[in-house]
Backbone as CSV, one residue per row, in Angstrom:
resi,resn,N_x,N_y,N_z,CA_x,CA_y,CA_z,C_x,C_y,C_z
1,UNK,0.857,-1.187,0.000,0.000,0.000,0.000,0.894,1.238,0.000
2,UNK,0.781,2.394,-0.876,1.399,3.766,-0.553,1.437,3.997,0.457
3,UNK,2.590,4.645,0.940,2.583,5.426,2.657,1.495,6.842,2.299
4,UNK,1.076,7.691,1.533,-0.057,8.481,1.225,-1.289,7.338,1.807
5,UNK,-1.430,6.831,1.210,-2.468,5.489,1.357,-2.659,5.142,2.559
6,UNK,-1.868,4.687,3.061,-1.631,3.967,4.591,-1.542,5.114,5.726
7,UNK,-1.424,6.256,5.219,-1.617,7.674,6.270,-2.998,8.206,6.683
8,UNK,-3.548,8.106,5.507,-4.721,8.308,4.965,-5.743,7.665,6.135
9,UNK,-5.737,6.250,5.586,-6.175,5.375,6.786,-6.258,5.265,7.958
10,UNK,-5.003,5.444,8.530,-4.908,5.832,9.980,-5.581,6.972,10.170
11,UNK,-5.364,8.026,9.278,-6.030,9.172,10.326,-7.729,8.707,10.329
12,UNK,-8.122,8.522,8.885,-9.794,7.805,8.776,-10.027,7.095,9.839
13,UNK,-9.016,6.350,10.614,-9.609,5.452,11.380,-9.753,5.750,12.754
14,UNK,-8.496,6.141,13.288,-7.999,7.188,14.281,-10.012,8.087,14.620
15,UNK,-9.873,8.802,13.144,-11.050,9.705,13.932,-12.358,8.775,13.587
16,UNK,-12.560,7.918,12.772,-13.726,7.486,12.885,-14.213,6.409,13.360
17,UNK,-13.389,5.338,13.386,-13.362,3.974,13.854,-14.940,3.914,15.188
18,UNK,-14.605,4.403,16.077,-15.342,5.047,16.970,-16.872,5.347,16.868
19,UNK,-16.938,6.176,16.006,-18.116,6.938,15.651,-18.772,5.965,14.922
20,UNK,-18.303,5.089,13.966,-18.947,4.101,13.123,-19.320,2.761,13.728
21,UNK,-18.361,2.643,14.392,-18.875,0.774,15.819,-19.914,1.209,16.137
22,UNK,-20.044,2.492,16.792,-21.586,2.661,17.581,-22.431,2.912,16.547
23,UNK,-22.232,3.485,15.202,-23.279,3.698,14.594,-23.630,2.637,13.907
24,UNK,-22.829,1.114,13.683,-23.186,-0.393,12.442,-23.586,-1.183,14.509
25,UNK,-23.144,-0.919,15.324,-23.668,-1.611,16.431,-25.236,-1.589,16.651
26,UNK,-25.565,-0.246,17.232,-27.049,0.141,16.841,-28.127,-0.266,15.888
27,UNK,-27.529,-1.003,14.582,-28.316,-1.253,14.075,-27.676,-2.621,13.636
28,UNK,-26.943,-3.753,13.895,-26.624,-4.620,13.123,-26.588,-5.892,14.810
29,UNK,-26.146,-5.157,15.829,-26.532,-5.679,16.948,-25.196,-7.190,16.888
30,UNK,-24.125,-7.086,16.242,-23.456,-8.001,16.217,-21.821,-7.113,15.752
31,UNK,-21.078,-7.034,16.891,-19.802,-6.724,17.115,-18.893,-7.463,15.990
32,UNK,-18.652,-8.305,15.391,-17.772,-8.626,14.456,-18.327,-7.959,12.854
33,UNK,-19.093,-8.370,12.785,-20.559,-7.723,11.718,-20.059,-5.931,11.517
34,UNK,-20.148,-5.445,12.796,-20.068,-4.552,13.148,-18.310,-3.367,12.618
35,UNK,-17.643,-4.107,13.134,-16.330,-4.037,12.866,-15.782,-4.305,11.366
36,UNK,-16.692,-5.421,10.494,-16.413,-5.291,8.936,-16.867,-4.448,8.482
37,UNK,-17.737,-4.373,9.035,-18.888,-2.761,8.342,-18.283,-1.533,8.529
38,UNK,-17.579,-1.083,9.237,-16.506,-0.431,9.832,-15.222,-0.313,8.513
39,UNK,-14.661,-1.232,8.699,-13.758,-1.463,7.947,-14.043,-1.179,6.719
40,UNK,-15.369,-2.057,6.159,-15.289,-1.613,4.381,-15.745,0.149,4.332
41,UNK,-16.231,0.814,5.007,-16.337,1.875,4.733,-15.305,2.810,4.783
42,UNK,-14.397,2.680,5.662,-12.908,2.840,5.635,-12.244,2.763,4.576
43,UNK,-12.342,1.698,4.062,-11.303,1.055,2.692,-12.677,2.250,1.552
44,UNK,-14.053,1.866,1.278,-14.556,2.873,0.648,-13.927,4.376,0.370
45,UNK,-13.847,4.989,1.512,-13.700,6.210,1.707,-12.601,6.654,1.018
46,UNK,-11.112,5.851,1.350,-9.830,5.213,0.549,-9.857,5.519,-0.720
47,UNK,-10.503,4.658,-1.168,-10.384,4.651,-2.497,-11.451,5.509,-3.197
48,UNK,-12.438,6.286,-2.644,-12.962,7.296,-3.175,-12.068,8.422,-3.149
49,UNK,-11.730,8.980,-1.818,-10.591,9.898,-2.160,-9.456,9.763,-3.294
50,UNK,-8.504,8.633,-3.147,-7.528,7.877,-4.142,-8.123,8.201,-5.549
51,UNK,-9.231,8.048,-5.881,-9.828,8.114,-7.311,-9.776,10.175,-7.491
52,UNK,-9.298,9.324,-9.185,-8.983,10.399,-9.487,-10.244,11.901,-9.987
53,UNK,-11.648,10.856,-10.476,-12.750,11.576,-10.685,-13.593,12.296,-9.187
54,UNK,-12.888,11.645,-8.493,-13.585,12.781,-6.818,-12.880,13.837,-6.619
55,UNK,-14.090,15.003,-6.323,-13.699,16.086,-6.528,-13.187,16.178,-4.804
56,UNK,-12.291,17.397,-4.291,-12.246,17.339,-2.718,-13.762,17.449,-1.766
57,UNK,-13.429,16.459,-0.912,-14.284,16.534,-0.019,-14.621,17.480,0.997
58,UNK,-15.407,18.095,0.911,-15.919,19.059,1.843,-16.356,18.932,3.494
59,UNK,-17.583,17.873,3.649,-17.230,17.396,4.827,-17.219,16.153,5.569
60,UNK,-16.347,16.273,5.397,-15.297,14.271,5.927,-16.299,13.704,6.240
61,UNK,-17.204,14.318,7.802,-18.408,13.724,8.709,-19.346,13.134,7.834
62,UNK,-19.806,14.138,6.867,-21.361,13.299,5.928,-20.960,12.605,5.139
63,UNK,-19.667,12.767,4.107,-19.674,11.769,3.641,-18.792,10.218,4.130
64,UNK,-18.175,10.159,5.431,-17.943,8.864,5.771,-19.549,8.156,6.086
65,UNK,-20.778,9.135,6.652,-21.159,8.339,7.087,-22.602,8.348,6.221
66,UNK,-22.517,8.754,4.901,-23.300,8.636,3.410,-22.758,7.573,3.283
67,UNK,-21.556,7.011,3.627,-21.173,5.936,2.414,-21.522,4.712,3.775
68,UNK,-21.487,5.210,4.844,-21.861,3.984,5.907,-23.779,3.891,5.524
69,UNK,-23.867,4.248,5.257,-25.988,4.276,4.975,-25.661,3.604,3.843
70,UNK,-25.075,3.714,3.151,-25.168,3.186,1.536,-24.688,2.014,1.780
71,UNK,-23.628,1.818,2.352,-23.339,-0.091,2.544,-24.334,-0.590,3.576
72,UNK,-25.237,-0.036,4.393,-25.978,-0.538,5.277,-27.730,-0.672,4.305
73,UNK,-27.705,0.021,3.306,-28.754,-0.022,2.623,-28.700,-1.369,1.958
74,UNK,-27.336,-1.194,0.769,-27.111,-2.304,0.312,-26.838,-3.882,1.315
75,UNK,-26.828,-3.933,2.689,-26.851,-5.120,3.415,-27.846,-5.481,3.373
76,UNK,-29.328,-4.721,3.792,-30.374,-4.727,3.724,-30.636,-5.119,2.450
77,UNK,-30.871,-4.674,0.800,-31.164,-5.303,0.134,-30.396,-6.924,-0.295
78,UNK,-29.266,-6.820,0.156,-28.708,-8.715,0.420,-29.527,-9.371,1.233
79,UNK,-30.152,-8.746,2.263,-30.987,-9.778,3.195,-31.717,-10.352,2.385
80,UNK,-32.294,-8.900,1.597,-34.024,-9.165,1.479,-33.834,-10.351,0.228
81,UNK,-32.902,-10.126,-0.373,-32.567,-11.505,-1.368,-32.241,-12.246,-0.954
82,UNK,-31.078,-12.514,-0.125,-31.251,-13.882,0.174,-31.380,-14.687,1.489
83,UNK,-32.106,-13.939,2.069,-33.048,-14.197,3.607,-31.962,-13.611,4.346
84,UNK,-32.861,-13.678,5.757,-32.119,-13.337,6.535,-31.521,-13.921,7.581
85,UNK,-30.201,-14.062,7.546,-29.339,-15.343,8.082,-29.376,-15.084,9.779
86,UNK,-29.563,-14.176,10.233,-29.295,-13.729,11.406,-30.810,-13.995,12.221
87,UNK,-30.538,-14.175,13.580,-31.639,-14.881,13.948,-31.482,-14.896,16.021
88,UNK,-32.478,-14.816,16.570,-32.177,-14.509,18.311,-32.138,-16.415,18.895
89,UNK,-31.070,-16.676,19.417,-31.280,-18.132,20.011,-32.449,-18.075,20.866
90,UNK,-33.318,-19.146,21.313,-34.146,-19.255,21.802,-34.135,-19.377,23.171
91,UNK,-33.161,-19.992,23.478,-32.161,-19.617,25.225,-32.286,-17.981,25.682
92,UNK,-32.084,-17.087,24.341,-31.946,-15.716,24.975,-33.584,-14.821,25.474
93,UNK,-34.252,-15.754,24.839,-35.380,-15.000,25.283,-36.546,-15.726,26.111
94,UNK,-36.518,-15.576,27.430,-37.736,-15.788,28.473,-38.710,-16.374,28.018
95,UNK,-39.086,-17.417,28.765,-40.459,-18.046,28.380,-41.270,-16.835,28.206
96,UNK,-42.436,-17.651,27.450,-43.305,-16.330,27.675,-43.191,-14.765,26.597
97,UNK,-42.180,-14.385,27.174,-41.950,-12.921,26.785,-41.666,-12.753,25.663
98,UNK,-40.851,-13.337,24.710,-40.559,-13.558,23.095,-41.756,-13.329,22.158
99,UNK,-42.325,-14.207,22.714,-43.857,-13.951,21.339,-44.890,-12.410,21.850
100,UNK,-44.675,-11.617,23.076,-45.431,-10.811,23.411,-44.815,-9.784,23.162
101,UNK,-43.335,-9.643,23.573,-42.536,-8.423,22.663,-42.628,-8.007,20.993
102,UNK,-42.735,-10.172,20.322,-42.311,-9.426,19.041,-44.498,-8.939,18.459
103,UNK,-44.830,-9.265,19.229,-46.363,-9.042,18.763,-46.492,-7.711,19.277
104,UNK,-46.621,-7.214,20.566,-46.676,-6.011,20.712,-45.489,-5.196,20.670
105,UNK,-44.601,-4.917,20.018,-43.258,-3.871,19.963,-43.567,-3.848,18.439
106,UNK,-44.023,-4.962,17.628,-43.780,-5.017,16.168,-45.356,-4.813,15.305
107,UNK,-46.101,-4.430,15.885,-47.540,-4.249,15.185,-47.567,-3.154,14.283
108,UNK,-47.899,-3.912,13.123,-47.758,-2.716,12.056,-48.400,-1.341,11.711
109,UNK,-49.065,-1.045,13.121,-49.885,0.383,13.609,-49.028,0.738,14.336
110,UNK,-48.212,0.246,14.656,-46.858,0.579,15.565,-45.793,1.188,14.852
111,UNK,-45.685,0.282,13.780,-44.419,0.801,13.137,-44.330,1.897,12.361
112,UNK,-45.912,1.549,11.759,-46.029,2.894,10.666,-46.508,4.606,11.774
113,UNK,-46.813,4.455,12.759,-46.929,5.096,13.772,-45.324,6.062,14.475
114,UNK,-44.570,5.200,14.469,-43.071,5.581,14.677,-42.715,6.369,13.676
115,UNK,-42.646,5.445,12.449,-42.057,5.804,11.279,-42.644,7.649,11.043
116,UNK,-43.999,7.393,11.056,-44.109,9.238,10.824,-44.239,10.026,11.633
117,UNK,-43.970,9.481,12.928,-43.488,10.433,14.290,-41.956,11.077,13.923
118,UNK,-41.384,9.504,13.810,-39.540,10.490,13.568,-39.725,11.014,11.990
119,UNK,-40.126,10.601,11.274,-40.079,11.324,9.469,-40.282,13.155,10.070
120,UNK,-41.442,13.098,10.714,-42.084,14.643,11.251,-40.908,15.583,12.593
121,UNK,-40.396,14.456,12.942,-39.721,15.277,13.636,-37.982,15.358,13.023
122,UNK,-37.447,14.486,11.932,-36.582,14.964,11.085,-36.530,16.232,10.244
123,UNK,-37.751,16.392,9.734,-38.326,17.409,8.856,-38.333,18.643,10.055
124,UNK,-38.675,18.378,11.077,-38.315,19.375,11.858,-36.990,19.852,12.747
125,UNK,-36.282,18.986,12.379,-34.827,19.026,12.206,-33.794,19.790,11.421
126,UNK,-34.568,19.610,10.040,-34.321,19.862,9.004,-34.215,21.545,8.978
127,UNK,-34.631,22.340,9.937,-35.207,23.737,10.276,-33.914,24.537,10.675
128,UNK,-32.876,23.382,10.797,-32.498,23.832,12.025,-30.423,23.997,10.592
129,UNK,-29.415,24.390,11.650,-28.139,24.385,10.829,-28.076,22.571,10.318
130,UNK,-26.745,22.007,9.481,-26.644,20.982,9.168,-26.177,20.138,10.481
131,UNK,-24.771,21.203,11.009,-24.058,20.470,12.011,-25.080,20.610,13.442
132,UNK,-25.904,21.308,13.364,-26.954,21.156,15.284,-27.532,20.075,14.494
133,UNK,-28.417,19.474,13.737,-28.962,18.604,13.486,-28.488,17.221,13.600
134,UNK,-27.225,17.000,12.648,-25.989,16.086,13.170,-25.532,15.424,14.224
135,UNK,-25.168,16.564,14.867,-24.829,16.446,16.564,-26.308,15.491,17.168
136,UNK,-27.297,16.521,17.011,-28.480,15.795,17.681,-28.691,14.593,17.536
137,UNK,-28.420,14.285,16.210,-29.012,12.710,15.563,-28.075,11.704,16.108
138,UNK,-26.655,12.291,16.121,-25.616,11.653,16.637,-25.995,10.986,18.214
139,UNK,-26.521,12.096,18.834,-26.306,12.075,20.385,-27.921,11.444,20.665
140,UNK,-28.886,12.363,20.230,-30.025,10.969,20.735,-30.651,10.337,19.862
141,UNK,-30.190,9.995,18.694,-30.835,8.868,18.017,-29.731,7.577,17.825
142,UNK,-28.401,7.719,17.705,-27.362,7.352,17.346,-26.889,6.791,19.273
143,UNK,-27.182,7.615,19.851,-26.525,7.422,21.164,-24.942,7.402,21.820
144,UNK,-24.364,8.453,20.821,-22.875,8.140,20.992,-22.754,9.717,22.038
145,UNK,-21.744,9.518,22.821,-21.373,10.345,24.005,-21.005,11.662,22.993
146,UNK,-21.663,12.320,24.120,-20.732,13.671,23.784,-19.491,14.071,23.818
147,UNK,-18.561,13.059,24.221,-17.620,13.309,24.090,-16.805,13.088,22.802
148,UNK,-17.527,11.746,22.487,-17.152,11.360,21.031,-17.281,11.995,19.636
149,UNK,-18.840,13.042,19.947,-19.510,14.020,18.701,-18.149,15.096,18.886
150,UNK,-17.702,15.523,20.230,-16.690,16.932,20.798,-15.958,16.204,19.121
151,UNK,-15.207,14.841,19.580,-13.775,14.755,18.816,-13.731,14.237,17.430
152,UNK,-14.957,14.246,17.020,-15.328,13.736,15.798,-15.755,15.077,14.941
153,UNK,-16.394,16.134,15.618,-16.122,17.251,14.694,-15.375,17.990,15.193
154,UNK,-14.484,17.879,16.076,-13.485,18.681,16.207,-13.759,19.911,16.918
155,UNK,-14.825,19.947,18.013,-15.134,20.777,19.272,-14.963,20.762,20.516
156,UNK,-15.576,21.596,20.907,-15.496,21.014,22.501,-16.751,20.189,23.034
157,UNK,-16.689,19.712,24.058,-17.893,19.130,24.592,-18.848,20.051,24.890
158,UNK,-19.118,21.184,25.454,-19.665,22.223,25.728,-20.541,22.806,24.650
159,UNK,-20.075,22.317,23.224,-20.594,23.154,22.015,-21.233,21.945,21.317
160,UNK,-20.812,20.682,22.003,-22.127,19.806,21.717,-23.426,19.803,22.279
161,UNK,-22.865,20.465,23.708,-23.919,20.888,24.951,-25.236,21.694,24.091
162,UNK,-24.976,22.763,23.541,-25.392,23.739,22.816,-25.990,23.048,21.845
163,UNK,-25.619,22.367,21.322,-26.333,21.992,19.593,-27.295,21.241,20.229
164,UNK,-27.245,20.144,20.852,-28.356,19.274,21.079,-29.357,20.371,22.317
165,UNK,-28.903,21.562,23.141,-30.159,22.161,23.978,-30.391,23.007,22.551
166,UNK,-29.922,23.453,21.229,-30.841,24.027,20.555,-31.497,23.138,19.910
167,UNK,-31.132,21.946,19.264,-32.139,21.403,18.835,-33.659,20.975,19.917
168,UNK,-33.075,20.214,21.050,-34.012,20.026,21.652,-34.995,21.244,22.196
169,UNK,-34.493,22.409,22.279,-35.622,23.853,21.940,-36.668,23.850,20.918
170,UNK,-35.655,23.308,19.996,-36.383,23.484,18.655,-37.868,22.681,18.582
171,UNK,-37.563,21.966,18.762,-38.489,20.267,18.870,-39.724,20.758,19.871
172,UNK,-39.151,21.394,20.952,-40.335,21.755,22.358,-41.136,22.788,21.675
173,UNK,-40.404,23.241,21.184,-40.950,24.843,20.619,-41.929,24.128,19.463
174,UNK,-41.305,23.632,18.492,-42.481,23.030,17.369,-43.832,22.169,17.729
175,UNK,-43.160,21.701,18.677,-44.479,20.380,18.890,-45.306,20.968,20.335
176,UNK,-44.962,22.559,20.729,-46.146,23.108,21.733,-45.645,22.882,22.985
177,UNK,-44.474,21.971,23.738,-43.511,21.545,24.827,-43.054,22.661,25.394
178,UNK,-42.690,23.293,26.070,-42.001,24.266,26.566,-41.486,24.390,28.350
């Protein structure tokens, strides 16, 4: 590999490694899984920069983690082709409680119920700068510490403090909360 190449990487990984476990964890719920998913977006990022038709990147943050949605989209359409291999042992879940979680947590007045609660409150997100929105999504939808959003865009913790009490203003203020 070029030492350009192999510099490259480290720093990609250095700052994102982090930010991306918690964000393929959250939704893939399997730590090795987790860590390839990690990785190929890494090596992605690589060789998008490396290529000679990409223009410079503007900001590192959206597009490492555009191209993490886009390999997580495309996992999702591998499932949906060729099933889905992943599956809860039956040891892990309580008599009883398994069939009442996935019936009531998963009712499809439920889901479609969620679905345009957060769609409505993205859009009301959307109101707001790119990076307060970010931060927010980062910190309570994503669930990664504030300390991690501080060193991932390169702030302080204090000014993450700020982005997520303006967004969460924002939100009280729109939906009548105060």
């Amino acid at each position: 590999m070029q030492p350009l190449i192999t510099d490259l990487r480290l720093q990609l990984s250095s700052r994102f490694q982090r930010p991306l476990m918690t964000f393929f964890l959250r939704r893939c719920h399997d730590h090795e899984e987790a860590k390839d998913l990690t990785q190929e977006v890494l090596l992605r990022v690589v060789r998008a920069i490396g290529s000679e038709r990409t223009e410079r990147i503007e900001r590192a943050e959206s597009f490492v983690f555009k191209v993490a949605i886009n390999l997580l989209r495309d996992r999702r359409r591998r499932v949906e082709r060729d099933g889905n291999p992943g599956f809860v042992p039956i040891e892990d879940i309580e008599e009883g409680e398994g069939e009442w979680r996935l019936a009531e947590e998963m009712s499809p007045e439920r889901v479609i119920s969620s679905r345009e609660s957060l769609a409505d409150a993205l859009r009301a997100l959307e109101e707001l700068g790119t990076r307060t929105r970010d931060i927010f999504i980062l910190f309570r939808l994503e669930n990664m510490k504030q300390k991690d959003i501080a060193a991932l865009y390169g702030i302080g913790q204090s000014t993450v403090e700020k982005h997520v009490m303006k967004a969460t203003l924002h939100l009280a203020i729109r939906y009548g909360r105060r």
